[in-house]
N, C-alpha and C positions, 0 to 999 in steps of 0.2 A: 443468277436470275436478273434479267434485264429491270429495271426501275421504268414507270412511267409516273406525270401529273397528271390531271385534267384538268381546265379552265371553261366552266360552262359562263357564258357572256350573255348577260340581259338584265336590263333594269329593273324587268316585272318578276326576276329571280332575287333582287336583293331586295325590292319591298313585299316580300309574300305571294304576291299575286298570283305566282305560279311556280309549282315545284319540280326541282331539277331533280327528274326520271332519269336523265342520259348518264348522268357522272355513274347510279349504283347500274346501268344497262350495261355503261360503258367496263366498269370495276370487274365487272363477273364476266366478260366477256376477255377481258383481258390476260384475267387468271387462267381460262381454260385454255392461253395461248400462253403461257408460263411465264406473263411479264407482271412484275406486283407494279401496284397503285400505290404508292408513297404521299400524295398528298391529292386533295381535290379545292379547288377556290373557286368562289362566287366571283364575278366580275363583270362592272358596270357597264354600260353601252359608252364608252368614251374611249378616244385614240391612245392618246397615254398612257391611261391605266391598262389599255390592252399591253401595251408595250411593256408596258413594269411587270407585268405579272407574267409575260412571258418569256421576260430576260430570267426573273427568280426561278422560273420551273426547269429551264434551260439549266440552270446552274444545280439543277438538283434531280435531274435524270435525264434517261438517253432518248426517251421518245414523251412527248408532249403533245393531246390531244385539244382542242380547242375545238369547243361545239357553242353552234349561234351566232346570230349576228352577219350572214351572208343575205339578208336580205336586201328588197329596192329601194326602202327609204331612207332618210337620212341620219336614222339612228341606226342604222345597221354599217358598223365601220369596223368592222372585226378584219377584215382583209386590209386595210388601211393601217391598223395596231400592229397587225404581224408585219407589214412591211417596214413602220419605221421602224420596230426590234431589228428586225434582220440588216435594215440599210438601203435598201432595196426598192426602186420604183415599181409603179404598178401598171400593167400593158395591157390594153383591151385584146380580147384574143377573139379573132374573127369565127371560126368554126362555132366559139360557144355564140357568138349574137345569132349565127344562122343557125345553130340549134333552137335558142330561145325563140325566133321567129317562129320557125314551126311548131314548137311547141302551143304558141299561143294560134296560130292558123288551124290547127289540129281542132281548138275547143271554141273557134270561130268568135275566138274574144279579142279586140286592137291591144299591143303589145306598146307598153308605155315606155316613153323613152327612158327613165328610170331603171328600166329594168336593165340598162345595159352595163351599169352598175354591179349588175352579176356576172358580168364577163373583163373583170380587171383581176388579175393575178398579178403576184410580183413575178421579177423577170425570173427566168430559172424552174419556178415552181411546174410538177406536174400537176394536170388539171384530174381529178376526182370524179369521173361521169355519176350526174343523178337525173336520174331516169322515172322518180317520182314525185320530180317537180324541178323548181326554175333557180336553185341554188346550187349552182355545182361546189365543189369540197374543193382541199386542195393542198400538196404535202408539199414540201421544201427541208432538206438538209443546209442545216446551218453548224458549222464545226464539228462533223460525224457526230452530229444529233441530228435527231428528225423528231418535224412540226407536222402534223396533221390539224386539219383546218375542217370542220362537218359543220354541215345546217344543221339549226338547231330544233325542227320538228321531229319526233321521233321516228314515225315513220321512214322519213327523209332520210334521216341519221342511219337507222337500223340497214335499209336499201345499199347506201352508199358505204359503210362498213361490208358488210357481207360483200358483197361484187368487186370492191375494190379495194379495203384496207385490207383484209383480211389474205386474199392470194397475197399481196406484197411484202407482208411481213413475212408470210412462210416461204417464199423466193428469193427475199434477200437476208434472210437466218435471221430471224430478228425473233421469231417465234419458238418456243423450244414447248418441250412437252412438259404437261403444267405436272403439280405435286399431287399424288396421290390425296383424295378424298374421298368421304361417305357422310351424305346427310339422312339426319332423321328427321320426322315431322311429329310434331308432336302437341295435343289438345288439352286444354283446361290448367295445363301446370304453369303458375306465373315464375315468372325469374329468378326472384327469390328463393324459391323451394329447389328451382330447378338446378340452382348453382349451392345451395344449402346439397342437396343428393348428389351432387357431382362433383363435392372435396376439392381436392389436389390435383383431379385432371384438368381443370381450368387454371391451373397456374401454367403464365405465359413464358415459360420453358420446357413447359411440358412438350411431350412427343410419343402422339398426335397433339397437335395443338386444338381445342376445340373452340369455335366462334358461336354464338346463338344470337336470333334475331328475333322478335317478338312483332305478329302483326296480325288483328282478328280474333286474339286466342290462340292461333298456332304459334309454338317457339320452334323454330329451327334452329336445329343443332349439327353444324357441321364440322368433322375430325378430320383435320389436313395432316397428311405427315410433313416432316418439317426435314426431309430429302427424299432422296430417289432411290438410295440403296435397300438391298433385301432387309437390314437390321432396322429402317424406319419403317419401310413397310409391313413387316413381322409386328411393330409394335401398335401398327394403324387398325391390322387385322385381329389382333389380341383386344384392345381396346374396344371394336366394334362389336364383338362379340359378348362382352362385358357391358357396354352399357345398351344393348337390345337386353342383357336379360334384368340389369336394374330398370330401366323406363317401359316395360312391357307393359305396364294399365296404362301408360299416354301415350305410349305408338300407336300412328293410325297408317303412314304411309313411310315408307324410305327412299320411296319413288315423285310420289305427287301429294304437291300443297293443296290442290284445288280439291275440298272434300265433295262439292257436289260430281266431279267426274270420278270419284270414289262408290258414290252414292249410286250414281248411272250405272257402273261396271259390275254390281253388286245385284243390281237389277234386272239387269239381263243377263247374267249368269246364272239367276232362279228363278228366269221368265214372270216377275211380280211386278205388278202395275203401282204408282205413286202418285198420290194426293196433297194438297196442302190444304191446310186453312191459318189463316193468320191474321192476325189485329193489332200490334204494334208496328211490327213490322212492314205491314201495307203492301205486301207482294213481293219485297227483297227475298225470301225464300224462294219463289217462283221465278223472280228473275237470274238467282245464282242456278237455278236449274235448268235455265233452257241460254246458259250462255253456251251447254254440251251439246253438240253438234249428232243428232240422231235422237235427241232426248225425247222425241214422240214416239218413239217405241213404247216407251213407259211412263210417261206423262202426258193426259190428253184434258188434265182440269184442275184448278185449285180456283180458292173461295176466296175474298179481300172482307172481312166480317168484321168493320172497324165499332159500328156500334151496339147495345145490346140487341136494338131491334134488328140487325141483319144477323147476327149470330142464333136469335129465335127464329127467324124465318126462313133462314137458309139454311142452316144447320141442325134443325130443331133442338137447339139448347133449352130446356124447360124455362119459361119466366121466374117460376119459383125459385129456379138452383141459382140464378141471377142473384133475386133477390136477397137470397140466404148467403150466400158467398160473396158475389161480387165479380166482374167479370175475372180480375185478376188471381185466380185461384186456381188451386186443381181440380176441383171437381170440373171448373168450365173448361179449364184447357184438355180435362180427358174427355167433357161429351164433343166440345168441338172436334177433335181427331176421330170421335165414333160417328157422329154427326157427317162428318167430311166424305169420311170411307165408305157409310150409307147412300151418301147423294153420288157418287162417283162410281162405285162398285169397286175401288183402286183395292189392292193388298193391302200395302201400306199407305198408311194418313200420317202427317206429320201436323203438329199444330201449335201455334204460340199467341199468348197475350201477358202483356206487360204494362210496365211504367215507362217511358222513355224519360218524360220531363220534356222541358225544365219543371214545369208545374206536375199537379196532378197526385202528389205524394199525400202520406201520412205516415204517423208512430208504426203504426202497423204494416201497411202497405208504402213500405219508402220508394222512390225512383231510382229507376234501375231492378226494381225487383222483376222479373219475368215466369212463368209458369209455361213448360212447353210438354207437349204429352206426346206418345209415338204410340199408334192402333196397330199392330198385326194380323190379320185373319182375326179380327175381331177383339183379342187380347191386348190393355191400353195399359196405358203404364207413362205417370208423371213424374218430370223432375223439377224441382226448382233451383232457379240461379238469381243471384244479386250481383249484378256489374256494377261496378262503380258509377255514383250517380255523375259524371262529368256531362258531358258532350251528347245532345239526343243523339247523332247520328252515328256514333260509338258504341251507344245500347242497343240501335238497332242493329248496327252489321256484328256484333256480336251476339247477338240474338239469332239472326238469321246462321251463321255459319253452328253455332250450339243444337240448331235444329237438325240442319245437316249431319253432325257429326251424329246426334244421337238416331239418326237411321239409320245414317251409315252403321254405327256399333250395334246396334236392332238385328239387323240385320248378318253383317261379318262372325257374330259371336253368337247367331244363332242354334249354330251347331251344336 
């Protein structure tokens, strides 16, 4: 199996500012063309350090990807870093400046001289067409290794990959057929338990080898065989079948993470209409539902019920049950879900309120504690969950996707 690096290049990648997407886009995209990812580096906006880091990845695989830093301005020197690596002068190439004219003639914007900056390649290198903006990519073999060179927007990236990296690796055999795998998705089981229930097949000789990632609540669990022959694949298929029947109460998909397109597919396979009402959350329920494309077949309303007075007067939640409970309870989160279903006529109500924090807590009522209920044809039924009091925006997309799942399960297991 072929080795690669990645080197994502940006300044606002080594002070937080912003998180490099492209290396794990890049990593998965790589595997499914059978070359592994041996190491991934942060690296600065500076000439030098581009050079250093891509003399070391050179020395430590056969293909080396290098995303960012093809921009107009003056901290964009990433083509400048691969050239002094390589030795190599950098040539303005005409076609690309009369591409970038047009480009910018196209959106009737003046074309800054800067930009022409985008059209210096070192000599030798083939040019990368991007076709979803003004940073063409660009590959060079150095010592029967090869440098690939991507802008670093993802869009941009994803574009210029597909259309262009991608044919050439399979054309000049660089790409082989990746290792057998099968992933599981799986809800509510933290890490801990989940590698507590899973022994000795997470020992890293094992075969299938298994990875898990943790993000929202779902852990995915993925079993790689660790070759291509009948005897590792007999053991991938054994395995698989073995841990479907140990993790069958946290299996929700083996196909899709995204539970609200779970949720959708579930809906219109029993022709049932779907509601939301919500108050910590502030409509992240309603916005993970209509990121599904047709999702007004069965979602035409949800409620944003952030104080008591909007959850009495749009949901008609009693003042009373208010006052006796509080809004963060279960009585409130099941009238809101009957409440919701009422105003809407939907099948299903989903519905949630919580503590986010940072404030707001008590002995009683800590942050992070949530109360979410699910209506069916009138039948309500509450759960409660305690996230970890960290980060509010943690509680809430945890919160929102916990809702998710328990319709999705409402529903799936209703049989």
């Amino acid at each position: 199996m072929r080795r690669a690096v990645l080197l994502a290049v940006g300044d606002e990648l080594l002070a937080g500012a912003q998180q490099d997407s492209n290396s794990a886009w890049l990593a998965r995209e790589l595997a499914h063309l059978g070359i592994e990812v041996v190491a991934a580096e942060l690296v600065s906006d500076d000439e030098p350090a581009i050079a250093d880091a891509l003399a070391r990845a050179l020395a430590r695989a056969e293909l080396v990807c290098v995303g960012g830093g093809l921009g107009p301005t003056l901290d964009d020197v990433t083509r400048f870093g691969v050239a002094r690596a390589a030795g190599l002068e950098l040539l303005e190439d005409a076609p690309t400046v009369a591409a970038l004219q047009a480009w910018f003639e196209r959106r009737r914007v003046p074309m800054s001289a800067t930009n022409r900056q985008q059209a210096l390649f070192p000599r030798g290198a083939t040019i990368l067409a991007n076709r979803a903006g003004t940073a063409p990519g660009f590959r060079l073999e150095l010592g029967g290794r090869h440098v690939l060179v991507l802008p670093g927007p993802p869009r941009e990236l994803h574009v210029v990959w597909q259309e262009e990296v991608v044919p050439w690796l399979r054309a000049a055999g660089l790409a082989a057929a990746p290792r057998a795998e099968h992933a599981f998705y799986l809800f509510g089981l933290p890490e801990s338990q989940f590698a507590e229930h899973s022994g000795t097949w997470m020992a890293r000789d094992a075969d299938p080898l298994i990875g898990c990632t943790v993000r929202d609540g779902t852990l995915t669990a993925t079993l790689r065989a660790r070759a291509a022959g009948a005897e590792s694949l007999a053991r991938l298929a054994a395995r698989t079948a073995e841990f479907r029947a140990r993790f069958a109460a946290q299996i929700y998909s083996e196909e899709e993470w995204a539970l609200e397109r779970l949720l959708a597919q579930e809906l219109q396979a029993r022709s049932l209409s779907v509601t939301v009402a919500e108050s910590c959350t502030g409509g992240l329920v309603q916005e993970h539902l209509t990121r599904v494309s047709g999702i007004s077949r069965v979602f035409s309303q949800g409620l944003v019920t952030y104080s008591d007075a909007a959850k009495e007067r749009l949901l008609g939640v009693p003042r009373a049950l208010l006052a006796a409970h509080g809004a963060v309870s279960r009585e409130v989160a099941e009238a809101m879900a009957l409440g919701a279903a009422r105003a809407s006529g939907a099948d299903l109500a989903l519905a949630v309120t919580g503590i986010a924090g940072p404030e707001g807590g008590s002995a009683e009522k800590p942050v992070g504690l949530v109360w979410l209920a699910t209506a069916l044809h009138g039948v309500v039924r509450a759960t409660e969950r305690r996230f970890p009091p960290g980060e509010r925006d943690v509680v809430r997309r945890l919160a929102a996707r916990t809702a998710l799942h328990l319709g999705w399960r409402r529903l799936a297991r209703s049989d």
